[in-house]
N, C-alpha and C positions, 0 to 999 in steps of 0.2 A: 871238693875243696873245703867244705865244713864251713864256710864264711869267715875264713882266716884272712885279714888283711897282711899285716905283716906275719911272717913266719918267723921272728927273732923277738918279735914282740910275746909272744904264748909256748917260751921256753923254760923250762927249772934245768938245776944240777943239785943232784941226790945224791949224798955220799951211803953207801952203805956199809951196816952194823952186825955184827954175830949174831948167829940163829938164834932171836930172842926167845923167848915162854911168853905164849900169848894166850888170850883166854878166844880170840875173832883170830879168824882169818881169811886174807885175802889172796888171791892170784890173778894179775892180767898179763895174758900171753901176746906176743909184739906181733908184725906179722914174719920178723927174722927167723921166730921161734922162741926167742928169750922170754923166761918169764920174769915178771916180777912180785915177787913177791916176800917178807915179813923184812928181807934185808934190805928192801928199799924203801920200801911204806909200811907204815902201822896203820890196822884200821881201829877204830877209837870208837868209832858208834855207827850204829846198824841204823836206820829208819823208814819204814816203805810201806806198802799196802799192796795186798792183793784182793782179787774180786773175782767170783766166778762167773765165765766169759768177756774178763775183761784184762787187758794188759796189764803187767805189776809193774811197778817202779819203785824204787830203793834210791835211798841216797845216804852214802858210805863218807864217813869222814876218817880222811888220812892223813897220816903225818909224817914226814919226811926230815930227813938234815940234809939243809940244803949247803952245797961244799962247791964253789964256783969252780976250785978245781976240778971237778968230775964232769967228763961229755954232758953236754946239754941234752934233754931228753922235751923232743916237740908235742904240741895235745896233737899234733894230726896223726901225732904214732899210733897215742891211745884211743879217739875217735871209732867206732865200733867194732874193737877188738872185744873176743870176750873174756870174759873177768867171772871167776867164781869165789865166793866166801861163804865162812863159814863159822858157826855159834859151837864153841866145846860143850857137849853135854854135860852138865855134873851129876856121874855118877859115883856117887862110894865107895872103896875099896877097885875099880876097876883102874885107877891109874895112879902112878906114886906121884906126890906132887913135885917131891926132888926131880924125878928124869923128867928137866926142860925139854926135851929135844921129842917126846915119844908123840906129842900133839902135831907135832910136824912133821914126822914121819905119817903119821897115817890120812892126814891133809895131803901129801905127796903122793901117796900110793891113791888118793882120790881123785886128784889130778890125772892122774895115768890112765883111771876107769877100772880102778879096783873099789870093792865095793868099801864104806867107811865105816869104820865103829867109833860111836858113840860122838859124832857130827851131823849135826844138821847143815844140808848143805846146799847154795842157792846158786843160782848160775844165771845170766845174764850176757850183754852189751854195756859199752861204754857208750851212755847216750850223750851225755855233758861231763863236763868238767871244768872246774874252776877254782883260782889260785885265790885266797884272802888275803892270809898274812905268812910271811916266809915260815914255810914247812907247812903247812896247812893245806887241804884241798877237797876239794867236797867233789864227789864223782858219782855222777844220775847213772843207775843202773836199770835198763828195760830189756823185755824181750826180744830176742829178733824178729819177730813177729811186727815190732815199731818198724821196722823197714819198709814194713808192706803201705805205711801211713806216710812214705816221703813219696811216693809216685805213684801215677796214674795210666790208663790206660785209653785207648779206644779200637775195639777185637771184639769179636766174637768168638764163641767156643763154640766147635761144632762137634753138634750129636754126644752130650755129654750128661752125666747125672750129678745134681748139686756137687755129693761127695769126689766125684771127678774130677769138675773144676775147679772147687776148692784144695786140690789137689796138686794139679796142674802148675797155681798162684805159687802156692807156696815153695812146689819144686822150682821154678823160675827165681828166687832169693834163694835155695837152701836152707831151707828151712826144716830141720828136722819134726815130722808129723807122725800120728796115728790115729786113720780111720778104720782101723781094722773092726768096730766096733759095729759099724752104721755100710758096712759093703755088701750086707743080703740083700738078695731082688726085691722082698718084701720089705725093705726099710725104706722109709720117706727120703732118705737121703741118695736111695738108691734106684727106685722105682718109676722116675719118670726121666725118659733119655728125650734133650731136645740140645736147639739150640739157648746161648745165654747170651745176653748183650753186657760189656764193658761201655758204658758211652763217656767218657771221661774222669767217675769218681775214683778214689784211691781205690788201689787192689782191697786194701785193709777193709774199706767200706763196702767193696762188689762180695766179697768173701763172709762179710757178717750182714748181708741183705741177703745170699742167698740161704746162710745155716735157716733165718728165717722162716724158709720156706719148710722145713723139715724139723722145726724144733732144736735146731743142736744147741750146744753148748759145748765150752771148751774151761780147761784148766790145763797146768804144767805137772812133768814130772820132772824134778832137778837131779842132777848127779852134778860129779864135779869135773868133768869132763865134757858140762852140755846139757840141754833140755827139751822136752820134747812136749811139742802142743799137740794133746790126745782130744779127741773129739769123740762125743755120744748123745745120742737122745733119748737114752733109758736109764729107767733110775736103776742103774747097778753102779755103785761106786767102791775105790779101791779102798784098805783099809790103812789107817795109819800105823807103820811100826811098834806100837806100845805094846809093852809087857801084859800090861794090867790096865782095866778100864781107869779113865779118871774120874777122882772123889771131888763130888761137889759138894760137899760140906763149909760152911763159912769158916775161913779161919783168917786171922788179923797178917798180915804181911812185916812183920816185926822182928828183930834181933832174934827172937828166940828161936829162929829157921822155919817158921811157914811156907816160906815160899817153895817147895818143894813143886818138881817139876810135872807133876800127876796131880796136881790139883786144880779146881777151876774156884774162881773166888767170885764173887761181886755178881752172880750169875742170875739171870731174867728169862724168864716164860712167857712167852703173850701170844697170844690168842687177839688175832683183828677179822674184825668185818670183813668181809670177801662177797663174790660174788656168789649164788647161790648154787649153781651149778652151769653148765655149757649147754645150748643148744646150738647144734650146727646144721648150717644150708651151704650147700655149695652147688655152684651153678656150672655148666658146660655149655658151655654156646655154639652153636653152628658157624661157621663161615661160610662168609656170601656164596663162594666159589664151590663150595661142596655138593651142591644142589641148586636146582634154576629156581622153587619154590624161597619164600621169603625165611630166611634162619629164625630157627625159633630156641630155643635152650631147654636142657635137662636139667633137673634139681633132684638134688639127695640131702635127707635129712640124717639128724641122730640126735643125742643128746647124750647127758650122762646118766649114769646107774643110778636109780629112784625116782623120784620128784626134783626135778630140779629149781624149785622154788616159784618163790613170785621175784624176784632178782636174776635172772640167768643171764649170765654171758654170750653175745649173740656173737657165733664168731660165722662169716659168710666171706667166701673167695669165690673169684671167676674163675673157668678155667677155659683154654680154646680146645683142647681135646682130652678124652680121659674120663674120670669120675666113674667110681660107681661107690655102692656102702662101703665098702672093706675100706678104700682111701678115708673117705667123710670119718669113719670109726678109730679108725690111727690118728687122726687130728685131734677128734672130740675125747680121745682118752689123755695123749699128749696134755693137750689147755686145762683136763681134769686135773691132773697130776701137776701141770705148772700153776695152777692157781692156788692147790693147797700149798706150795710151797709159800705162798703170801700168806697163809693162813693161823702158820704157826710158826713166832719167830725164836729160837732158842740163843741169848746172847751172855756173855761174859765177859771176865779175864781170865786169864791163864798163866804158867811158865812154863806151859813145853813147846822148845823151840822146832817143834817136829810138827804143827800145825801147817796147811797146806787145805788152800783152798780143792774142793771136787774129791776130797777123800772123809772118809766116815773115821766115826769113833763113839765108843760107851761109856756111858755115866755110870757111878752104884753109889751109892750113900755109905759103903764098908770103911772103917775106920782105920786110918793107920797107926801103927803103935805110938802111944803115949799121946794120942789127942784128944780132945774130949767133944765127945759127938754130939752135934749140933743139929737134926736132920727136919729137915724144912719144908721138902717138895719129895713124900714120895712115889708119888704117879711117875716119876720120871726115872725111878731106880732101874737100871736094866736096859734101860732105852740108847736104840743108835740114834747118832745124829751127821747131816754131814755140812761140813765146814763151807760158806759162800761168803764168808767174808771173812780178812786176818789183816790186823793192823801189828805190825814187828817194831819191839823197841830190844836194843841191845847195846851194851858198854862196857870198854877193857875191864873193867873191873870187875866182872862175870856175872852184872844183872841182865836180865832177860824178862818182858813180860810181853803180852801180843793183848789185844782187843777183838774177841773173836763175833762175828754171829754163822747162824747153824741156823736147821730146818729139820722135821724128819724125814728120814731115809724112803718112807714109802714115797714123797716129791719126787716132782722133778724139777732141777735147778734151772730148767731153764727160764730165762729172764722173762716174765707173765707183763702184757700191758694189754688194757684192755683196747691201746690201737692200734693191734697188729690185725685187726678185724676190716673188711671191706669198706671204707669211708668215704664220704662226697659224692658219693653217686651211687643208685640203685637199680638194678636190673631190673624191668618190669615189661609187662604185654600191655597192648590198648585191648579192652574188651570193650562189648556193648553193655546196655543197660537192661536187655531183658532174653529169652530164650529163644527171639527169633533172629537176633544180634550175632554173628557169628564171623568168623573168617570167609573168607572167599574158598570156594572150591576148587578150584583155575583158578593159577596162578597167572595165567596169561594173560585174561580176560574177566577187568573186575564191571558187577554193575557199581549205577550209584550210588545204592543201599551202604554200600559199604565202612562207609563213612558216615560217624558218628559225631559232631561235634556238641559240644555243651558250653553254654555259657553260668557263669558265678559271678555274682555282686559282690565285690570291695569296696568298703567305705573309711574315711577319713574323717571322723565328726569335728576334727579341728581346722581340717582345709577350708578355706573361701577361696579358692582359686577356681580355675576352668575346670580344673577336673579332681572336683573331692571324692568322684566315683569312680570306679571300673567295672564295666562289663567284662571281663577277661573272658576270653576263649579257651577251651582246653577237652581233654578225653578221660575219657573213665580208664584205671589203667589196674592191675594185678602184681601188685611186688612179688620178687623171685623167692623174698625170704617168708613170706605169708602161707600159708596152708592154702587148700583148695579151696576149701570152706570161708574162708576170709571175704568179707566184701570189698568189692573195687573203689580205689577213693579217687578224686576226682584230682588231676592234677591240668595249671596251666601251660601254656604254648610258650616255647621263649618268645620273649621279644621281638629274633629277627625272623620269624618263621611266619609266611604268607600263605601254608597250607597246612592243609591236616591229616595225620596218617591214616592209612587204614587198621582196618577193626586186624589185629592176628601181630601187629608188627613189635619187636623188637626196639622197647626204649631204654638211655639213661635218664632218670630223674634228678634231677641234684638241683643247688638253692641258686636263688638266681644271684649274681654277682653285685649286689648293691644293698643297701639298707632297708630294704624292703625284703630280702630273704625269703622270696615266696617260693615256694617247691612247683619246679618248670622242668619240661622236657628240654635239656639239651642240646639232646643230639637222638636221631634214629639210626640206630645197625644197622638197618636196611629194608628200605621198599619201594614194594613194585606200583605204589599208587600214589596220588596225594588229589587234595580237594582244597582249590582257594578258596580261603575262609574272607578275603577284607572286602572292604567294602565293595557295593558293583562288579564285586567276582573277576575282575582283572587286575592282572600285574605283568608289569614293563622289564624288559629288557633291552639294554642296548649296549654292542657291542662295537668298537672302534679297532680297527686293526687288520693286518693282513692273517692269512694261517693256510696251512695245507692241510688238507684232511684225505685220509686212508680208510676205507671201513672193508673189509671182509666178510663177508657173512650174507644170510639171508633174513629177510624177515616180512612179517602181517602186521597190516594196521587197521585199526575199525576206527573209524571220526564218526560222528554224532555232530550237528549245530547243537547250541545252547538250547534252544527250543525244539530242536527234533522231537517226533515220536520215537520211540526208541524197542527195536525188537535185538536183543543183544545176542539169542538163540540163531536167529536166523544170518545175522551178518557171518558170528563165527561160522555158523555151516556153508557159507559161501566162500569165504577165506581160505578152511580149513581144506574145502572138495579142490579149490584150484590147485591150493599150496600142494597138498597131496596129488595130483598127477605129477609133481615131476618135472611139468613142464618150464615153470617159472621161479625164479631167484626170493621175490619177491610177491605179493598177494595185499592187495588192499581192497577196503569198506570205504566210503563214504557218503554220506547223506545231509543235504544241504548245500544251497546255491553257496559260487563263489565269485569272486570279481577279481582279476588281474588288468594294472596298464606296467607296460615297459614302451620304454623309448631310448634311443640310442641316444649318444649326447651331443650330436651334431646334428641331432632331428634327421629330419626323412633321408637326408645325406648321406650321413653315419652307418655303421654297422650295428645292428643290432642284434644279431645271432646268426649263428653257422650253426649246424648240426650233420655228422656221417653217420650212417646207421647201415648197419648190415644184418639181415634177418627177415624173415616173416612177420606180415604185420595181420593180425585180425582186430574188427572194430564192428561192434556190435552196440547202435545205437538206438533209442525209442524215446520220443518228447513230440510234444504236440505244435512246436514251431522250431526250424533250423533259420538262423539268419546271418551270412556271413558279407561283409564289406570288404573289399580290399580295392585301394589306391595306389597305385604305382606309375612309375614313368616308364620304366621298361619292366617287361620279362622274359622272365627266359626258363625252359620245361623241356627237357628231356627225359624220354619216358623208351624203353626197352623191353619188351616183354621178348624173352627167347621159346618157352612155349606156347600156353593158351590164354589166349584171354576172353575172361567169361563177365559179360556185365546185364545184370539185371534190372530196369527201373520200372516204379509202377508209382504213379503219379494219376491222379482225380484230375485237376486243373493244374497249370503248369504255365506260367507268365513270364518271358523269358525274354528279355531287350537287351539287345546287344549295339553297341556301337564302336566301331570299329574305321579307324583309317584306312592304315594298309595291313593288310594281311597275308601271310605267306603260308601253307601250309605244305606237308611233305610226309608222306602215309605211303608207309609199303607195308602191305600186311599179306603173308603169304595164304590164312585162310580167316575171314569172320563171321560169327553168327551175332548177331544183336537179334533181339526181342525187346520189342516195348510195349506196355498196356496204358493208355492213354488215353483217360475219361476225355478232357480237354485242355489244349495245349494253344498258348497263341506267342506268337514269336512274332517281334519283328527287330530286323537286324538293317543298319546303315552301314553300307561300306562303300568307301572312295575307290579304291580298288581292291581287287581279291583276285590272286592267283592257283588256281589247287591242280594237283600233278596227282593223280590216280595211278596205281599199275597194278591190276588183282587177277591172280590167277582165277579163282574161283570164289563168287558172292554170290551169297543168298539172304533173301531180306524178306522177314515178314512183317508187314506193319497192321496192325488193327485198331483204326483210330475211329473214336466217335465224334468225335468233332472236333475241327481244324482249323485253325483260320490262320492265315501266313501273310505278312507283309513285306515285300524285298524291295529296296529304292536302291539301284546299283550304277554308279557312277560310268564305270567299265568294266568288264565282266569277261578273263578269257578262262576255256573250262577243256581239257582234255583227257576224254577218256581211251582209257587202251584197256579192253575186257576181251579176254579169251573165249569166256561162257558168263552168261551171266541169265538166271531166274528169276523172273521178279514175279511176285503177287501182290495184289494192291486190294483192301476190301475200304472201301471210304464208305461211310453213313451218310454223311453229310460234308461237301467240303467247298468254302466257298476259297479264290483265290484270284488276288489282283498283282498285277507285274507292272511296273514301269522302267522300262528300259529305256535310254537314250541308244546305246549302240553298241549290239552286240553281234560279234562273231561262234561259231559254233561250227565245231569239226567232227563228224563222227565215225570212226571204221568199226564195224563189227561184221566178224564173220559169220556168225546165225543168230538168229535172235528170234527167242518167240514170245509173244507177248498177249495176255490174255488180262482184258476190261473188262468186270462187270460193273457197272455206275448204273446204281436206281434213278439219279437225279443230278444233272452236272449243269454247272452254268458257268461259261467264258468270257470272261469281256480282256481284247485284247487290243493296250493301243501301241503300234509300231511305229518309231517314226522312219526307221528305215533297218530293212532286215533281208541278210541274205544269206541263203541256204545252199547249202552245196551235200548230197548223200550219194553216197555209193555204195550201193547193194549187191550183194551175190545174188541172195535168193532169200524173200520174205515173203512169209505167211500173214495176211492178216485174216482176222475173222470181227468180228463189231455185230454186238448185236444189242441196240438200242430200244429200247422201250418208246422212249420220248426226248428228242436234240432239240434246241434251237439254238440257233448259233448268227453270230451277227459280227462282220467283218469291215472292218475302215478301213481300207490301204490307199495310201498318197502313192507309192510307185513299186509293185512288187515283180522283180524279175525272179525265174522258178527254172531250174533245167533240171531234167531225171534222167538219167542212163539207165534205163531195166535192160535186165537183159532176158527176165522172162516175169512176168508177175500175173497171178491169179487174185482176181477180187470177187468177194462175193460180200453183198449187202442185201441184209432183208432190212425193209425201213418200214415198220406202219406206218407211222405219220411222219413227215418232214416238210419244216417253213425251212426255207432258203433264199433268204434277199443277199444280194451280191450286189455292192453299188462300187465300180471300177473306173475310175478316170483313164488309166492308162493299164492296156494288158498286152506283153508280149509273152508267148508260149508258144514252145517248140518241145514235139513232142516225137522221137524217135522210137518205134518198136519194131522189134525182130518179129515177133508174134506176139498178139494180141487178143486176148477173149474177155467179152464182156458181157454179162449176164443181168440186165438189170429188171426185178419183178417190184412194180409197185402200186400199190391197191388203192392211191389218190394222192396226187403231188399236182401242187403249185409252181410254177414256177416264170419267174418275172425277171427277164434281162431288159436291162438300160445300159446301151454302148454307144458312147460317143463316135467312135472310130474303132472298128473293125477289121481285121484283118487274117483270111483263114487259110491257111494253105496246106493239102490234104494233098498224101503219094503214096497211092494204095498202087502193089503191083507194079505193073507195068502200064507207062499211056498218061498222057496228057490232058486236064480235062480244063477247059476254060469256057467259065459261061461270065459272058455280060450284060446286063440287063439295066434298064432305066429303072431308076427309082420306083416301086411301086408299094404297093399294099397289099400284103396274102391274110387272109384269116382263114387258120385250120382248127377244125373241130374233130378233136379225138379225144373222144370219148368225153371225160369233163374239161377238157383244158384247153382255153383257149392260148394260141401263139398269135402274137403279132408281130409282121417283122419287115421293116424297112431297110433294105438291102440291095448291094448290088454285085451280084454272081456274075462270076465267068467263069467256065467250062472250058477246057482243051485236050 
């Protein structure tokens, strides 16, 4: 909409006049098609500027008769329509000045895109316009290239080269271009294909930051039909149409026709200070991503042809991929060639209106007829030069003169500043301070060597505050743009940084953000280490909030305490052999005690962790004390073994108290082997009650104890076994054992059982307070063969029944004491057959019977003897019997 409030308000009515004779002309075409042009407006005066690689702008003043009867004519008509005008040459003898009409004719056929004689001719947009005073109007004439400066963007161009996307911009307006100049693969403009970011500036501005990148420059070529923005970055320029070089000779601008249009008047030479010549560094830096080691950067040098002085222009870029010489050497000739162009300025006036910035043209000091030669400067006789700057003055009345400046031809125009060079920040390495200072070798696994810090005094000698001094922290570091040979200078830590790099890493240097401007590391590209520098060596984190977290991958860790000895060789060969089998995700080191408490948050109540696990577990432990405590109110242990289960223990002393209320246990094991080695073990367990349910196909038990000592206090005690087969071997060294029972039951079936004692030395003490036995035997083997018994029995009331149905005993006894002190004995004693074999080589034996009672049914027949109280003493062999009794026989 142009920012038109009213549309009635910014309207003319222009009567138009017969095809005037004009010395300017103009044409703005509508978007109907209509043009206008000398019969509706006169232009009166030219004034504008142009610059090379920079937009021109004109501002044309026209004059109109304004006739209210004629259609109103609105500025949104004229608004960036384009418009071209043009400056009549004067030449001599080429046009009659009677035929008014011939200047219009060929200003028409220019219009059409025929080519024009003896016009200079400019072409534009209607950028402004604005009414003074009736019939007047002053109309701002710009590029369409000003289009590119009303709007913005945010795009990327993918996969494209400078001259591409500058390409692309300008197709998007319509923009008539030519880069045919700069499209070789070897051209900077061409040569590197990537992505480009638009993040919001004007096209106008994304399109003259990238020529940047390549050097370009840009200038117009006008016709009258249109114009065309040509772009190059080499010094080849076009030439301007002149017959003959122009004469620089001074001549006065006076009635008497100096101002001829081949002349240059008022003209300057200078020569300014510049920079001495180019040295260039450019950097290519790795990406983190490109390799797991820490990115480190390449650098290419050059410079210019010769000695580039004690002055040289340091020109240094980054780049993330790319670089090699042939790139660095296109740059460094470029900034050669743009710097002489600041070097040598060539400026004037003139009156040929054919001047145009980005084209060339020749001086000569040759005289034209009838002047009188004045010759000033002739080092310059012969010389191109090419035009970068043109200021246009023109008026109906057919003056014409321009304000020119120029450079030589061997430049390059484009725009030279010496901040188009890498600024505010410096690529640089941390190095150490001496030859055994180096990068890590493993990137994996750094020691602590690696890390170099350094401190430097800063002083304040006008401070009196707390701190007119600094220790600043900081690393020796190598700038990108330094030679090899350079030494390392010492730069500090930023402010908020609590560590410090390793020795190989990837910094920016730049000044630190305050009036102190001390040169600090930034920021780090990237690393695989760091070393807290602050005080006491720690630093806090604390984090508030929920998050989810996802990791993929695998990985190795080595930990070290602050104080550990530290073997960093061996840890990796421990990490490295597990991680490499294959078997595990992950592989860790660590060395140094640690302490964990967790508590649920309802205490003992609460939950305090679940864990399901499915897998093989191996645990492979060694320390010179295990101690574990647990508290609970219930538990609960489910345990499944569907194949074998193999357990091994070997225990010196082994101190083992248990107490226990009720206990339930429940063991079917279809086969098991236990082995124990057991220097010494003492155990003693309290339980109120205990129920155990056995059912074993087949057990075998070996036990080899040196010494035993077992203590059971059992409330009540029921115990049933069901064994099919069962082996047992027992070898005791020493085994002492005390029971206290109140009252116990015992049920036993076994179908065969054999059982084999050897005991060097055994001792029983048994108190019952009441005990009964119940066995039923198929068929039992015993065999006993004792060294040395003694055995000592207390029973209050013990009843005893056997059902044999056949039993063979055999006892060999060297010595045997046997006191039997009985208050009460009933025994009944039934066999089918009986054999008793008793050899003994000296026995004691001493019965005390209150009350007696014996009844013997051998065969067949009755035997009853009765007899008075008497006294027998029999002597066989050593032993004497005493025995008060009373027998009866039947």
């Amino acid at each position: 909409m142009n920012g038109v409030l009213d549309p009635q308000l910014l309207q003319t009515a222009i009567a138009e006049v017969e095809r005037p004779a004009v010395y300017l002309h103009c044409a703005i075409t509508l978007a109907s098609g209509r043009v206008l042009g000398a019969e509706t407006f006169r232009l009166v005066r030219i004034q504008g500027q142009e610059k090379i690689s920079e937009p021109f702008e004109f501002q044309l003043e026209l004059h109109g008769n304004t006739d209210y009867r004629q259609p109103s004519l609105g500025f949104d008509q004229l608004m960036g329509r384009p418009v071209t005008f043009a400056v009549q040459l004067p030449v001599p003898g080429e046009t009659d000045a009677d035929d008014r009409g011939w200047a219009d004719v060929q200003f028409s056929k220019a219009l059409g895109g025929e080519a024009a004689r003896n016009l200079s001719l400019f072409n534009g947009i209607v950028a402004g316009l604005a009414m003074e005073q009736p019939g007047v109007y002053r109309l701002t004439v710009k590029p369409a290239l000003y289009r590119l400066t009303l709007t913005n963007h945010y795009r990327i161009f993918n996969q494209m080269s400078v001259a591409k996307a500058i390409a692309t911009v300008l197709g998007e307006h319509g923009i008539s271009h030519d880069l045919k100049s700069v499209l070789a693969d070897d051209n900077l403009a061409s040569s590197r294909i990537q992505d480009w970011l638009q993040a919001g500036e004007s096209d106008f501005d994304f399109i003259r930051r990238l020529m940047g990148k390549a050097h370009l420059y840009y200038y117009f070529q006008h016709s009258g039909n249109g114009h065309v923005v040509t772009f190059s970055n080499q010094a080849k320029y076009l030439k301007l149409p002149l017959e003959r070089p122009l004469r620089y000779t001074y001549t006065g601008a006076d009635e008497l026709g100096q101002t001829q249009a081949d002349v240059v008047s008022q003209y300057s030479i200078r020569q300014n200070l510049v920079s001495s010549g180019v040295k260039s560094v450019f950097a290519t830096t790795q990406e983190t991503w490109q390799q797991p080691t820490i990115p480190v950067f390449q650098t290419y040098a050059d410079s210019s042809p010769g000695d580039v002085g004690s002055q040289p222009f340091r020109l240094f870029r980054l780049y993330q991929y790319g670089g090699s010489k042939l790139e660095v050497h296109d740059h460094t000739t470029a900034a050669t060639q743009a710097l002489a162009a600041t070097g040598l300025q060539f400026s004037g006036a003139s009156f040929c209106p054919l001047f145009r910035t980005g084209y060339q043209f020749q001086v000569h000091e040759e005289m034209a007829a009838g002047t009188a030669p004045q010759p000033v400067c002739p080092s310059i006789d012969g010389r191109w030069f090419v035009l970068t700057s043109v200021q246009h003055e023109a008026s109906l009345d057919g003056k014409y003169s321009n304000q020119f400046e120029a450079t030589d031809t061997a430049a390059l125009v484009t725009p030279f500043s010496i901040q188009e060079t890498q600024q505010g920040a410096v690529l640089a390495k941390v190095v150490g301070n001496g030859s055994e200072d180096s990068a890590p070798s493993d990137w994996r696994y750094y020691p602590k060597t690696v890390f170099d810090l350094k401190l430097m005094p800063m002083e304040d000698k006008l401070a009196g505050g707390p701190r007119p001094n600094l220790r600043a922290r900081g690393v020796l570091v190598q700038f990108a743009t330094d030679s090899g040979a350079a030494a390392p200078v010492w730069v500090k830590l930023a402010a908020h940084m609590q560590t410090v790099p390793e020795i190989g890493v990837t910094v920016l240097v730049t000044r630190a953000n305050d009036e102190s401007e001390l040169p600090e590391i930034q920021s780090i590209v990237h690393n695989n280490g760091n070393k807290v520098v602050v005080p006491g060596g720690w630093t806090a984190s604390t984090f508030v909030g929920n998050s989810y977290n996802t990791h993929y991958g695998d990985g190795t860790s080595i930990r070290y305490g602050w104080k550990s000895p530290v073997d960093l060789d061996e840890a990796i060969g421990i990490v490295s052999q597990q991680y490499g089998s294959g078997q595990y995700r992950d592989a860790s080191y660590s060395k140094g005690g640690g302490y964990s408490y967790s508590t649920a948050d309802a205490g003992k109540d609460g939950l305090l962790s679940r864990s399901d696990a499915y897998g093989s577990t191996y645990s492979t432990h060694h320390g010179a004390m295990s101690q574990s405590t647990s508290v609970f109110d219930n538990t609960d242990s489910n345990s499944t073994v569907n194949g074998t289960a193999t357990s091994v223990s070997k225990h010196n002393i082994v101190n083992n108290t248990s107490s226990t209320n009720i206990q339930t246990s429940s063991n079917t094991i279809g086969s098991t082997t236990s082995t124990d080695l057991i220097g010494s073990t003492n155990s003693t367990s309290a339980i109120g009650l205990s129920s155990s349910l056995h059912a074993v196909a087949v057990s075998r038990s070996v036990g080899a104890t040196g010494m035993h000592t077992s203590f059971s206090a059992t409330g009540s005690s029921r115990v049933m076994n069901m064994e099919g087969s069962t082996s047992s071997l027992s070898m005791t060294g020493s085994r002492s054992g005390m029971s206290l029972l109140g009252s116990g039951s015992e049920l036993s079936l076994v179908g065969s059982q054999n059982s084999i004692s050897a005991v060097g030395s055994r001792s029983s003490m048994d108190a019952v307070g009441s005990s009964s036995t119940m066995s039923m035997v198929g068929a039992t083997e015993h065999m006993g063969l004792t060294g040395s018994t003694s055995a000592m029995s207390l029973t209050g009331a013990n009843t005893a029944m056997s059902l044999t149905g056949s039993t063979s005993s055999m006892n060999i006894v060297g010595s045997t004491n046997d006191l039997s002190v009985v208050g009460s004995s009933s025994r009944i004693n039934v066999a089918g057959s009986t054999t008793e074999i008793g050899v003994v080589g000296s026995s004691t034996s001493i019965n005390m019977v209150g009350s007696h009672t014996s009844i013997k049914v051998t065969g067949s027949g009755l035997s009853l003897n009765a007899a008075a109280p008497q006294t027998e003493i029999n002597l066989r062999m050593s032993g004497i019997n005493i025995v008060a009794s009373i027998e009866i026989t039947l």
